[in-house]
BADO-590382 format. One record per residue (C-alpha): residue number from 1; residue in one letter; y, x, z. Coordinates in Angstrom, 2 decimals. Example, Ala and Ser with C-alpha at 12.3 -4.5 7.8 and 13.67 -1.06 7.14 Angstrom:
2
 num residuo       v       u       w
   1       A   -4.50   12.30    7.80
   2       S   -1.06   13.67    7.14
//
This chain:
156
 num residuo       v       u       w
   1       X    0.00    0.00    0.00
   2       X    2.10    2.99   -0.13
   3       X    3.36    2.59   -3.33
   4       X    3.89   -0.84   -3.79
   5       X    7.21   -0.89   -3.76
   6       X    6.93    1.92   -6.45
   7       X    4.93   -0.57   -8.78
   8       X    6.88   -3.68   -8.22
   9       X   10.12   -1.61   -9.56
  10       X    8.12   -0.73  -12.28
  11       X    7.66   -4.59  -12.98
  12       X   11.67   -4.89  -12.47
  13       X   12.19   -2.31  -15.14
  14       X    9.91   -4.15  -17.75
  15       X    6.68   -1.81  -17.13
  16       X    3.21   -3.84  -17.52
  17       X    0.28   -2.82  -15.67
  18       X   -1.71    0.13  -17.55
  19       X   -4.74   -2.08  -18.02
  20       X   -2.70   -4.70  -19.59
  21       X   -4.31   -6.19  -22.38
  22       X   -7.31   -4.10  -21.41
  23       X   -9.20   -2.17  -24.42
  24       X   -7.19   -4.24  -27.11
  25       X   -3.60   -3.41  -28.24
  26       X   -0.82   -3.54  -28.00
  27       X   -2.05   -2.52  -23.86
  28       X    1.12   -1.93  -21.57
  29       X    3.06   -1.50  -25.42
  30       X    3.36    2.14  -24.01
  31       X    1.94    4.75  -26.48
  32       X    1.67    7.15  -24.40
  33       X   -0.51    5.32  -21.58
  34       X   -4.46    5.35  -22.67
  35       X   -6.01    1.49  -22.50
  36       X   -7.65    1.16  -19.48
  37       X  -10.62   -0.83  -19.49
  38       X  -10.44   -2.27  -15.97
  39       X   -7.99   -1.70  -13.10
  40       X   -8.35    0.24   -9.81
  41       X  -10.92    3.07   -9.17
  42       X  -12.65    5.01   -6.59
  43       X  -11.39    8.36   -5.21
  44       X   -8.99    8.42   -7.93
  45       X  -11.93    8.75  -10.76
  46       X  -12.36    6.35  -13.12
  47       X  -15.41    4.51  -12.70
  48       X  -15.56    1.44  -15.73
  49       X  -16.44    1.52  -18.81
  50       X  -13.70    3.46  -20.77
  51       X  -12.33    1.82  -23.89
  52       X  -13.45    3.16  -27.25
  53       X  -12.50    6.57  -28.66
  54       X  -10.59    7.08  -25.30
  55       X  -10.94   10.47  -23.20
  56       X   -8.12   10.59  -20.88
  57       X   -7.68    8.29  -18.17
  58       X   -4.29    8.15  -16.14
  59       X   -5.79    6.90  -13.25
  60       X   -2.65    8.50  -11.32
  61       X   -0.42    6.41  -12.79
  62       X    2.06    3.76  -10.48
  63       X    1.29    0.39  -13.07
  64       X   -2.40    0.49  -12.52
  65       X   -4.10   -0.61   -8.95
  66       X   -5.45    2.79   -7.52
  67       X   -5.88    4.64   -4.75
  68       X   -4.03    7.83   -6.12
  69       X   -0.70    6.78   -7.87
  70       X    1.36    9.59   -8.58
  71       X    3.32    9.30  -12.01
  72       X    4.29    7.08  -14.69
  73       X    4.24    9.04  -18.61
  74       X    7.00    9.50  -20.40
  75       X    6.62    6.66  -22.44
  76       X    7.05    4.45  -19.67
  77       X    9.92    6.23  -18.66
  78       X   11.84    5.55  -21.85
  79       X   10.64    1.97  -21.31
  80       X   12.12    2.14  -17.99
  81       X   15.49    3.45  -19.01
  82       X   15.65    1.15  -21.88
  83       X   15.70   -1.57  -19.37
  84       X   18.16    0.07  -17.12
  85       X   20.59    0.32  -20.19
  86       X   20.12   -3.50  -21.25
  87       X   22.27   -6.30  -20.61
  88       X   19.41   -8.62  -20.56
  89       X   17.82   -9.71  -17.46
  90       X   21.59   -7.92  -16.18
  91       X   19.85   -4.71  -15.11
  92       X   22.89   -2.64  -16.57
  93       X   24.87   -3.80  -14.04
  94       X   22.87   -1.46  -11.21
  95       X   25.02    1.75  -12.01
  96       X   27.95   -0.38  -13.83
  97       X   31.58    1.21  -12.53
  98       X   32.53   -2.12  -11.05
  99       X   29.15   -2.56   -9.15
 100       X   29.38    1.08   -7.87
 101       X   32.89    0.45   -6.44
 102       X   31.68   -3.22   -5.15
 103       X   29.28   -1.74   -2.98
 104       X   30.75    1.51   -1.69
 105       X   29.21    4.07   -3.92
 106       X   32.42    4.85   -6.72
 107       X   33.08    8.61   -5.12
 108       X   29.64    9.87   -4.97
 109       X   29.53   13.43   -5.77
 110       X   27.27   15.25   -8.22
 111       X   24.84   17.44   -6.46
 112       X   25.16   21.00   -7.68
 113       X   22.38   22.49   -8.74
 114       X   21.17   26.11   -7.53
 115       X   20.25   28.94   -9.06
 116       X   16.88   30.69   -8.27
 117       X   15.31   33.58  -10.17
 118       X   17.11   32.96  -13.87
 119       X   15.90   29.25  -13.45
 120       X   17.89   25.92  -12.02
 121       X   16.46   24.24   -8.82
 122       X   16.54   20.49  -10.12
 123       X   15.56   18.74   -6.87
 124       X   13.13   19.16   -3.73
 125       X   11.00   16.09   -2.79
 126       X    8.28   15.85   -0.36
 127       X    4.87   14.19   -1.17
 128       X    5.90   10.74   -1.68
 129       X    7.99   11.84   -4.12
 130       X   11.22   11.60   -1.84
 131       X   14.12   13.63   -2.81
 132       X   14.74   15.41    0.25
 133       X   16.55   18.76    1.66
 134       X   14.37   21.71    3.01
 135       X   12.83   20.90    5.93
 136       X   10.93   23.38    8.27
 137       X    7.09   22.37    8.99
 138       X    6.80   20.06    5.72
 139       X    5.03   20.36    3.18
 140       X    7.85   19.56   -0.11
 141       X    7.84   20.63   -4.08
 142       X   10.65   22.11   -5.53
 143       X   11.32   21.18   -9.18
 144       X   13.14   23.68  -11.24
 145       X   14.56   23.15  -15.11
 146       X   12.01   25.07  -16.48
 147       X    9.47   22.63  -15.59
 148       X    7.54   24.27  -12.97
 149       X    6.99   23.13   -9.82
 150       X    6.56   25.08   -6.87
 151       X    4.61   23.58   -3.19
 152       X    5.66   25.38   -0.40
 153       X    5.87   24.67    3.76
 154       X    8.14   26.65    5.61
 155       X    6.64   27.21    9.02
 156       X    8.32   28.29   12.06
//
């Protein structure tokens, strides 16, 4: 139940669930998500029959019912987005000037990013995918521009 909250956003920004549709197209009309034959798993491995000619499953990802969520592709990213930058269902009006100012948010500054070894720290988050700050004792990933991630604990 962790990431239910996760998934229902999904939902709010026009994502189906991956096993939409199951084997048949158009699926989750993501073309980056493989059909899923049926939803949920154990231990994070598919289980069910997989649908034909497919190898990978995402059996990580947030729009399908299991145990592991951890991701959504890019596909559904651009989905995502695309609803955020709509003016139907009014979803544009989130991060719209006068809805910033309306509820307190119209000088937030940008976060400056740092610099570490000839590549740009993008973010740190811990491992439910929080942004956070460093924090001593927890284990957090740090996301840099080049797309590597590093997992580190500082313990004291």
């Amino acid at each position: 139940m962790a990431r239910v909250l996760t998934h229902e956003v999904g939902h709010y920004l026009n994502l189906m669930h991956t096993f939409a549709n199951y084997c048949t197209s158009p699926g989750d009309e993501v073309s980056d998500t493989p059909p899923v034959y049926h939803h949920g798993s154990n231990n994070c491995d598919q289980n069910w029959t997989l649908c034909t000619g497919v190898t990978i499953v995402n059996d990580e990802n947030y729009m399908d019912y299991t145990d592991c969520p951890s991701m959504f592709t890019d596909g559904q990213k651009t989905r995502a987005l695309t609803a955020l930058n709509s003016t139907v269902g009014y979803r544009s009006n989130l991060w719209s000037a006068a809805n910033l100012i309306a509820v307190g948010c119209q000088s937030v500054t940008a976060i400056q990013p740092e610099m570490i070894k000839d590549r740009m720290l993008l973010k740190i988050i811990d491992i439910l995918g929080r942004e956070t700050k460093p924090t001593i004792n927890t284990p957090l990933f740090y996301m840099y521009d080049d797309g590597t991630v590093e997992k580190k604990i500082i313990i004291e």
